[in-house]
Structures are given as C-alpha cells and as structure tokens.
C-alpha positions in Angstrom: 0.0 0.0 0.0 3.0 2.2 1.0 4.6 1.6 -2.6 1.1 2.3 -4.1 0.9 5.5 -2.9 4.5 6.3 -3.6 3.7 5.4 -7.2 0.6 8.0 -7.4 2.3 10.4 -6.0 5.4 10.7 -8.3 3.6 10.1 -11.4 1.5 12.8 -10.1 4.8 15.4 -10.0 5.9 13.8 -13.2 2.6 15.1 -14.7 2.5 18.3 -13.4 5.8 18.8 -14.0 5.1 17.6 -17.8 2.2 20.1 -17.7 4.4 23.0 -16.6 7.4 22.4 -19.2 4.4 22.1 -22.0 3.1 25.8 -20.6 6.5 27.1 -20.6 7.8 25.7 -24.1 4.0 27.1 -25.5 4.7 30.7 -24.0 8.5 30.7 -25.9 7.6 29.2 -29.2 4.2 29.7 -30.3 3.1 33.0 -28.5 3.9 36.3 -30.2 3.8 38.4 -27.4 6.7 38.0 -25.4 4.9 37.5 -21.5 8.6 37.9 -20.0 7.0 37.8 -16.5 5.1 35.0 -16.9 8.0 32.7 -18.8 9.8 33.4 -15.9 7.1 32.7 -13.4 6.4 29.1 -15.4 10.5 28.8 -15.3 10.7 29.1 -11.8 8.2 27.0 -11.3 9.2 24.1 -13.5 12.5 24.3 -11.4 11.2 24.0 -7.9 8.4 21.0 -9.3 12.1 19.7 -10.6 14.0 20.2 -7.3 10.4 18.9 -5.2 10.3 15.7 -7.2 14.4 14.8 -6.6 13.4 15.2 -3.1 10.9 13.6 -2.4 12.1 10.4 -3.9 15.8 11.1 -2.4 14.1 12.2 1.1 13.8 8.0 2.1 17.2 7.5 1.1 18.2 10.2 3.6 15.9 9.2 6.4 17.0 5.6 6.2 20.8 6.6 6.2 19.7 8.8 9.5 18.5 6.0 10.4 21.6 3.5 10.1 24.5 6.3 11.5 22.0 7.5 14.6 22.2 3.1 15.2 25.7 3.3 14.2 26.3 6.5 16.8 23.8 5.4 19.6 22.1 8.8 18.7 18.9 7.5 20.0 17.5 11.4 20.1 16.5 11.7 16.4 12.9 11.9 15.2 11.7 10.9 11.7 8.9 13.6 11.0 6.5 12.9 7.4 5.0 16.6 7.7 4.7 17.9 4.3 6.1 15.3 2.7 2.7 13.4 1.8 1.7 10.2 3.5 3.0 7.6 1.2 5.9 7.2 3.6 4.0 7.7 6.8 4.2 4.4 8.2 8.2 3.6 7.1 8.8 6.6 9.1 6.6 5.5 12.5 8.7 1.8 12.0 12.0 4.1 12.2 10.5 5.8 15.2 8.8 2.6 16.9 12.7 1.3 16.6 15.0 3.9 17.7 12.3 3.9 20.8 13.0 0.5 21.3 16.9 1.1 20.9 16.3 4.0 23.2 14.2 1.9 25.9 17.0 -1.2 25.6 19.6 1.7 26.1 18.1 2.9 29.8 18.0 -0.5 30.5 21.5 -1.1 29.7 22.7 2.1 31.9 20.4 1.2 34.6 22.1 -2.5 34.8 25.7 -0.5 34.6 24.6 2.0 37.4 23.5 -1.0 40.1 26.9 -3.1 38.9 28.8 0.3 39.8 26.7 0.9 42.7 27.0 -2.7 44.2 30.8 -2.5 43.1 31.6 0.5 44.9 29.9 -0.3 47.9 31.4 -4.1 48.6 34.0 -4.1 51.7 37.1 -5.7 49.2 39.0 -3.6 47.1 38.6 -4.1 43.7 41.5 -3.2 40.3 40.4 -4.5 37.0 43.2 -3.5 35.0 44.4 -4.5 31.1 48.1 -6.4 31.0 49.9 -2.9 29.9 48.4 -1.7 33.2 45.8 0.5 32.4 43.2 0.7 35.3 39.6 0.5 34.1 38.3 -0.2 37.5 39.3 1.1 41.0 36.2 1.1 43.8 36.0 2.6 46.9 37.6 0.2 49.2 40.4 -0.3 47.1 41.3 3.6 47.3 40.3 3.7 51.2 42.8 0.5 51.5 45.5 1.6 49.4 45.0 5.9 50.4 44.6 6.8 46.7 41.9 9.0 45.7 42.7 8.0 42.1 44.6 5.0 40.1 45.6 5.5 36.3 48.0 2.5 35.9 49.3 0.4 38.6 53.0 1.7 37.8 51.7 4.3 40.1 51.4 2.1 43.1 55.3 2.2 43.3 55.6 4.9 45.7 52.9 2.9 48.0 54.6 -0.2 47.3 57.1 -2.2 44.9 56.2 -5.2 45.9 52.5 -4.8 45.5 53.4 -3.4 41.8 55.1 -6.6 41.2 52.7 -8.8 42.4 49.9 -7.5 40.1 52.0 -7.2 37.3 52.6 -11.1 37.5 49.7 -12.7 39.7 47.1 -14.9 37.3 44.5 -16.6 37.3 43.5 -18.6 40.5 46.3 -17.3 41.9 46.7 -15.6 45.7 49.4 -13.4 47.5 50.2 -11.9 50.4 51.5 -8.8 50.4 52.9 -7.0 53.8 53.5 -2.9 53.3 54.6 -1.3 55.9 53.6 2.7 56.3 54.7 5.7 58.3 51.1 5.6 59.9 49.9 1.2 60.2 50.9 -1.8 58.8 48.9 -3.4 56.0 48.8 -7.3 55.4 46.8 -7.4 52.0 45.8 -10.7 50.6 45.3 -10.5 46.6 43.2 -12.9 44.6 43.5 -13.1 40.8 40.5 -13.8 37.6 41.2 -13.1 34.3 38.4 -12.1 31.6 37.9 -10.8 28.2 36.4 -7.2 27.4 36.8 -5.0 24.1 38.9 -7.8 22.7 41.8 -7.7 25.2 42.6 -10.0 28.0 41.7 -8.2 31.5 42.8 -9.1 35.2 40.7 -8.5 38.1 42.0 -8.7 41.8 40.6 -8.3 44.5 42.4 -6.5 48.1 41.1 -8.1 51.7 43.6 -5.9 54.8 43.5 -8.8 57.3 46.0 -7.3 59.3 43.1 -6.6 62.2 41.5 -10.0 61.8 45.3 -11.4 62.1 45.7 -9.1 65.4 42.9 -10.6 66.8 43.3 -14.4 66.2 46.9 -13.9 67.7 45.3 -12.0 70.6 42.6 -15.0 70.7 45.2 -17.7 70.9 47.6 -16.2 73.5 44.1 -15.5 75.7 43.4 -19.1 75.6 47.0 -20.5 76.2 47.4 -17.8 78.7 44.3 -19.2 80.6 45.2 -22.9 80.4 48.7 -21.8 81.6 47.4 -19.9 84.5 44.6 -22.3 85.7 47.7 -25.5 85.7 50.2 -23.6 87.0 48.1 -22.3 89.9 46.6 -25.6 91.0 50.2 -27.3 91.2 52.0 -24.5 92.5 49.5 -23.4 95.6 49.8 -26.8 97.5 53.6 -26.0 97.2 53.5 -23.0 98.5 51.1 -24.2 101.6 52.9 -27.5 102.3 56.3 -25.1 102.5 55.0 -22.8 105.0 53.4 -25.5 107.3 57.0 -27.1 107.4 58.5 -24.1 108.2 56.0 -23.5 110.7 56.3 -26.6 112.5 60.1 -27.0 112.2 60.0 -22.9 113.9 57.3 -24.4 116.7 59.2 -27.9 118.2 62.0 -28.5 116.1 63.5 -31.4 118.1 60.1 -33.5 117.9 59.6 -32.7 114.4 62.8 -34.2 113.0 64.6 -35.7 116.2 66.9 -37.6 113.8 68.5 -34.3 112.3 71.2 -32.6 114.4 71.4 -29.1 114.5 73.0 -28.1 111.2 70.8 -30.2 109.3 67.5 -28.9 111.0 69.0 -25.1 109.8 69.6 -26.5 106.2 66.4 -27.5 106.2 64.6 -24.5 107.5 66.6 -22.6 104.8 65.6 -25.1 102.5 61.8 -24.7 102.9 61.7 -20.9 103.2 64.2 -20.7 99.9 61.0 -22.9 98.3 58.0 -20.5 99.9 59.6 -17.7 98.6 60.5 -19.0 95.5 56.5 -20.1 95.5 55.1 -16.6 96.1 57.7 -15.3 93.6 55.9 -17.5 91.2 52.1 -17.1 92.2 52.8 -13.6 92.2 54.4 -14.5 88.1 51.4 -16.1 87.4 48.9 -13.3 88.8 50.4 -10.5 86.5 50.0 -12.3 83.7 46.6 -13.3 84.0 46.5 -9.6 83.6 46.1 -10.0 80.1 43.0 -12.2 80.0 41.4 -9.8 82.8 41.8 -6.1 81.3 38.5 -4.4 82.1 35.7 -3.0 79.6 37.0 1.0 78.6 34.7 3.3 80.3 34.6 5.6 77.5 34.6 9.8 78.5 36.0 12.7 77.4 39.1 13.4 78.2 42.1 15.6 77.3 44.8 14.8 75.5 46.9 17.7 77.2 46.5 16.4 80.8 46.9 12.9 79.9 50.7 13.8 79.0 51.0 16.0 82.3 50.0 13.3 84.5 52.6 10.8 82.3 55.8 13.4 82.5 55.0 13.8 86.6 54.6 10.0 87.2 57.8 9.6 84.8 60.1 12.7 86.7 61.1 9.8 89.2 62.1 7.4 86.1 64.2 9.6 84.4 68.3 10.1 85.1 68.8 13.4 86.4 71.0 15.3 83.2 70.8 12.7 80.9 67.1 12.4 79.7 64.6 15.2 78.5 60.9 14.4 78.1 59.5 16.9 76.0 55.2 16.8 75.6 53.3 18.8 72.5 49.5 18.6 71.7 48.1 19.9 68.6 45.8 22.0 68.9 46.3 22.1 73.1 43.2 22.0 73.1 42.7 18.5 72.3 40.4 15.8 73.6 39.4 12.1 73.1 36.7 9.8 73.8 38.8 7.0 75.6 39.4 5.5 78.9 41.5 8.0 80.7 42.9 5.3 83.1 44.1 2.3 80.2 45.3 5.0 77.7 47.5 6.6 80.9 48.7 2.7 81.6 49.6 2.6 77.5 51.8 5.7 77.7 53.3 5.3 81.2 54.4 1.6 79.8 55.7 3.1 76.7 57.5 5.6 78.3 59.3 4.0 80.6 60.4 1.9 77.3 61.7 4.7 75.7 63.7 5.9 78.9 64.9 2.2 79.2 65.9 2.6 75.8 68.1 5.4 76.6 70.1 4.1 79.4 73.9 5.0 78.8 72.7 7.8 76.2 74.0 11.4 77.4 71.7 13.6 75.2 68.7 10.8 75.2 65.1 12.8 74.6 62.1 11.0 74.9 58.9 13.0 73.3 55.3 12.4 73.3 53.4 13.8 70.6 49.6 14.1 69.2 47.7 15.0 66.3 44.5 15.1 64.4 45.9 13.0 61.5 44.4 13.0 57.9 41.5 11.0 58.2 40.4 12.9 61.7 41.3 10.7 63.9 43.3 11.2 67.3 47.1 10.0 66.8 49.2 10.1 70.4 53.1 9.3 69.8 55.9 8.1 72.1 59.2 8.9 70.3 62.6 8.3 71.9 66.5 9.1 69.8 67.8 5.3 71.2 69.4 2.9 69.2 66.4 1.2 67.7 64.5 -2.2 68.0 66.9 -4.7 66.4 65.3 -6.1 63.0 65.2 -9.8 64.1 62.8 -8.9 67.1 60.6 -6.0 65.2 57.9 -8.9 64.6 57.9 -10.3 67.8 57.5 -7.2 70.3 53.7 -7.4 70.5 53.5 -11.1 71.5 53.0 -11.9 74.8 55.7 -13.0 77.2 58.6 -12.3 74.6 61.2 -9.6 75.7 65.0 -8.6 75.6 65.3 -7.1 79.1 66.6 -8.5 81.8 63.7 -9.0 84.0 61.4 -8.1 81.7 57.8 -10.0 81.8 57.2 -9.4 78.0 53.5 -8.6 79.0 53.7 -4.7 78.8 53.1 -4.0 74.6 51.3 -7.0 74.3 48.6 -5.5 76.9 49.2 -2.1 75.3 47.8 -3.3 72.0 44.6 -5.4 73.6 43.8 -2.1 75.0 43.3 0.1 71.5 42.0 -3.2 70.3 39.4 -2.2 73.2 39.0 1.3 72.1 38.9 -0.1 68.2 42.7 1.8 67.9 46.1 0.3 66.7 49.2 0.3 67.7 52.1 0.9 65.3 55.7 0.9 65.6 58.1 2.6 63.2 62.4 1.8 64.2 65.5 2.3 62.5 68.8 1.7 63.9 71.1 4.5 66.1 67.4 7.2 64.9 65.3 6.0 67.3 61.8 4.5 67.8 58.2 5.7 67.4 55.1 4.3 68.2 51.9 5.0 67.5 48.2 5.2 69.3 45.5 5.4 66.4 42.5 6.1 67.7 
C-alpha cells in the first residue's frame, strides 16, 4: 500500500511537472507576445516542481541513512517527521520511530544495569583493580582507594611509591592465583591478601583482583590464641603451685614451733639446712604465684569506660609520674599537643597505663645515652582521627625482634615479663585503635596510638 501511494504520488509530479514544461515551451515558441514575467514565473516554477520531485524520492534515502548512522552512533535522540512530505511514507517513518524507541528503551536499560553493577561495586568491603596487561586501570572502587589511600589509580605503575612489591605482584599474579603482600607505612601496617581472575572485554585480555587488609583479623586471632594458652597456663600452673607454697609454709612452721620432735633424727645443722631449704621454696613459691597473677593480667583487662578526656593532661599526669624514672642530666621528656586544646573519647585510666608503659620503654631505651630525649606527641591526623606518639633518639628495636615485640611473654630485658606491649595493644583493640611501631637503627623509635 505504502509503494502504491508512492507510485501516485510521483507520477503525479511527473505530470504536473510535464504540464508546466508544456506551458513554458508554448509561451516561448508559439506566442507572439513576449509574456517575459510569466515565462519566468512558469521557469521558476518548473525548477522547484524539478527540485520537489528529486526530493521527495531522495528524502527516504536520507531518512533511512539517519536512520543506520543514529544506530551506528547510539544517537537514539533523532525523530523521523513525514510533515509535508505526503503520507505515502507515513508508516516507514513511524517503523524508524517505533525502533529507535525500542533502541532508546533497551539503552536505559542497559545504563540502569551498569549504574547497580557500579553501585554494588563500589559499595562491597574488598578492594577491587580491573586492570588491562599494559596496566591501564579500568576499575578502581571505593575500598580499594580507602585500603590503598589513593583517591585516584591511572595505571598500577603508580602504586610504586605505596609499594614495589604490590606493583610486582599485580603485574605477575594470574589466574586462580593468591598473595600476600605485607606494606609497611609511616602511619599502620597493611597485610593485604590478593586474589586473581582473568576475563575478556573490548577484545583484550583483562585481570581482576581483588584486596582483603587482614592485618586486624590477624591481630585478633593472635590476641585469641595467646588469651586461651594464657588461661590454660594460668589455671595449671596455679593448681600445682598453691599446694607448694602451703605445704612449705606448714613445714616451716612446724620446724619454727618444736624442732627437736619434728625431725629428732637431724642434728642441729641439718635442721637449719632445712629450715633454709623450705623458706628458699616459699619464697620461690610466692615469687611465682605472684608471676602467674600478673599475667593473667592480660585475659582480665577491664571494659574502657569511655569519657571525654584531654589529650593535654593525659601527658602532664605521664611526664609527673615519669620525673622519678628519668636520670637526672641525661634524659629530656618533651610533651606537645596539637591544637592544646585537644580531647578524646577513651578511657582516661588504660590509655595513661599505655603511655606510662611506653615511656618507661623509651627511657629504658636510653640508658647509657647522654643527650637521650624521649617526646610524646599528638595530632588530628588525615582521616580525623586522634594519633598520640611516644618517640625516643635510642638505638632502635633490632630487625630480628621488630615482629615479635607485641607477643606476649617475649622480651629482651633483663627481667622483663614481656607482657607490657602486648597488653598495650589489647587495650586500643578495646578502644577499636592500633598500635604501630616505626624503628631504625642508632634514629630511634616511634610508636603509634590510632584512635
């Protein structure tokens, strides 16, 4: 029907236009009167009947090459309008319209899809990189630049200055493959764990990882494990070592009451080797309960009551309670809050414990050094949070025992109980802090309280 009407419709131009060229060849040849105007009225009007006709049968060829490039662009904002142009082509050009709808319908689909894949992309806990084997980064979400502190990530060349290693380990991880990756920062200490998948988009081979910080969930297993061997330790050392220290003291006491009916068959020497005997072992005894008892300690550290405190008297009550520590000459302690005014939400009592422990580290650290300086320090750090610092010039934490510091029990002073970091970091775990440590040999050593 369409074609039909097409058909009527030129040969109806064809035969007006034949009319017109027969009135305008009559009013040149035949008339004798020269009607200038009107020849070139009828001129003018065989030209535009000329010109109308080419159109109207080019004007489909135009619409349908509209048609393909707005497909061919994704220019889904074109119309196709028939006003004017008769109304053989009327429903051709409500078929283009009906389909760049649909293209236009499929198309907010499409970005709708994309927007909840970015939406549920960017709001998932593990960092994500999708990234092409030249290194370009086509995907970098939010916990991936909260992980790794970059607001941005072009190519992962860039993570250099965060981290060769990590820069290595991305460049040659594949599929099915996992790392662990350890970067150590001025502020904390990341242990990343990277998992690999390779797919295929635009025709070149992509690589997806994925970044999981498992540093605090490693923290607290270790924590977990040495609470539970700590309790076993304490409840079998304390059921074999108070009969000991009873039996030793009823001994003593009856050897001290009636010596000569209690062991008639010893002479007087032996009776005193004996007594000695028995009070070396209760003393020995207590020594131990009294072991035991500091560090159950760390499986008894009470729930933080939370107040407002500040920052500034924290450190005044520290240096007073330190004034008796320090070797008159030798040692400065030096305190600076920024602003003064400062003030944190913690338990004022546990935080006091951290930095008195800490402190007396530091000024340990600095036995034997003439111009030792031991400095404590806080800050409102980037991300707003409260940073405290305990900073001495000593020698340094040796690099074979950096790891082991925090463990409980382990420690390189004489007559040291190896309790006092360990209990340092249960107690920001409490407060949902860290504690850091940054050392380097004959500069010093710096640790940290994030809260």
């Amino acid at each position: 029907m369409v074609f039909k009407r097409f058909r009527i419709v030129v040969l109806a131009r064809i035969f007006l236009l034949s009319a017109t060229l027969y009135l305008l060849l009559h009013l040149v040849f035949t008339m004798e009167t020269r009607l200038y105007a009107t020849i070139l009225i009828v001129a003018l009007t065989t030209i535009y009947q000329v010109y109308g006709l080419i159109f109207y049968v080019e004007k489909t060829n135009r619409d349908l090459n509209r048609f393909l490039l707005t497909i061919k662009h994704e220019d889904f904002s074109q119309t196709f309008l028939g006003a004017g142009l008769g109304t053989s082509f009327d429903e051709l050009k409500k078929a283009f319209n009906d389909v760049i709808q649909k293209f236009q319908q499929t198309r907010a689909e499409k970005e709708e899809h994309f927007r909840y894949l970015q939406t549920v992309v960017q709001h998932v806990a593990i960092g994500l990189i999708a990234y092409s084997r030249d290194g370009k980064v086509e995907l970098f979400n939010t916990a991936a630049k909260r992980i790794l502190r970059k607001p941005s990530l072009r190519n992962i060349e860039d993570l250099n200055a965060r981290s060769e290693e990590l820069t290595r380990t991305l460049a040659t991880i594949s599929t099915g493959q996992r790392a662990l990756v350890r970067i150590q920062t001025e502020n904390e200490l990341l242990q990343l764990v990277i998992n690999a998948t390779e797919f295929r988009m635009r025709n070149q081979n992509m690589t997806l990882v994925s970044l999981q910080d498992i540093q605090s969930e490693l923290e607290e297993q270790e924590l977990e494990a040495w609470q539970k061997l700590i309790r076993v330790l304490t409840h079998e050392i304390m059921n074999s070592v108070t009969p000991i220290a009873s039996l030793a003291s009823t001994l003593n006491q009856l050897v001290n009451a009636d010596p000569d009916k209690a062991v008639e068959s010893l002479n007087s020497e032996s009776r005193s080797d004996v007594q000695g005997g028995l009070l070396t072992i209760q003393r020995r005894s207590e020594g131990l309960l009294h072991f035991v008892n500091a560090y159950r300690n760390l499986t008894r550290i009470p729930v933080p009551e939370l107040r407002d405190c500040s920052v500034s008297e924290l450190f005044d009550q520290v240096a007073q309670l330190m004034q008796e520590e320090i070797p008159e000459g030798h040692i400065k302690l030096e305190s600076k809050v920024q602003p003064a005014d400062l003030r944190l939400m913690a338990d004022p009592e546990l935080v006091e414990q951290i930095l008195i422990n800490l402190t007396k580290n530091a000024i340990q650290a600095l036995d034997g050094k003439k111009d030792g300086k031991v400095r404590l320090y806080s800050r409102i750090d980037e991300r707003g949070r409260v940073v405290m610092q305990v900073a001495d010039n000593g020698p340094g934490i040796p690099e074979e025992v950096q790891d082991k510091i925090f463990i409980p029990f382990f420690t390189t002073k004489d007559g040291g109980s190896g309790i006092g970091l360990s209990l340092s970091r249960q107690i920001m775990r409490l407060h949902r802090g860290a504690i850091s440590v940054q050392t380097a040999p004959e500069t010093g050593t710096v640790f940290k309280l994030r809260f």
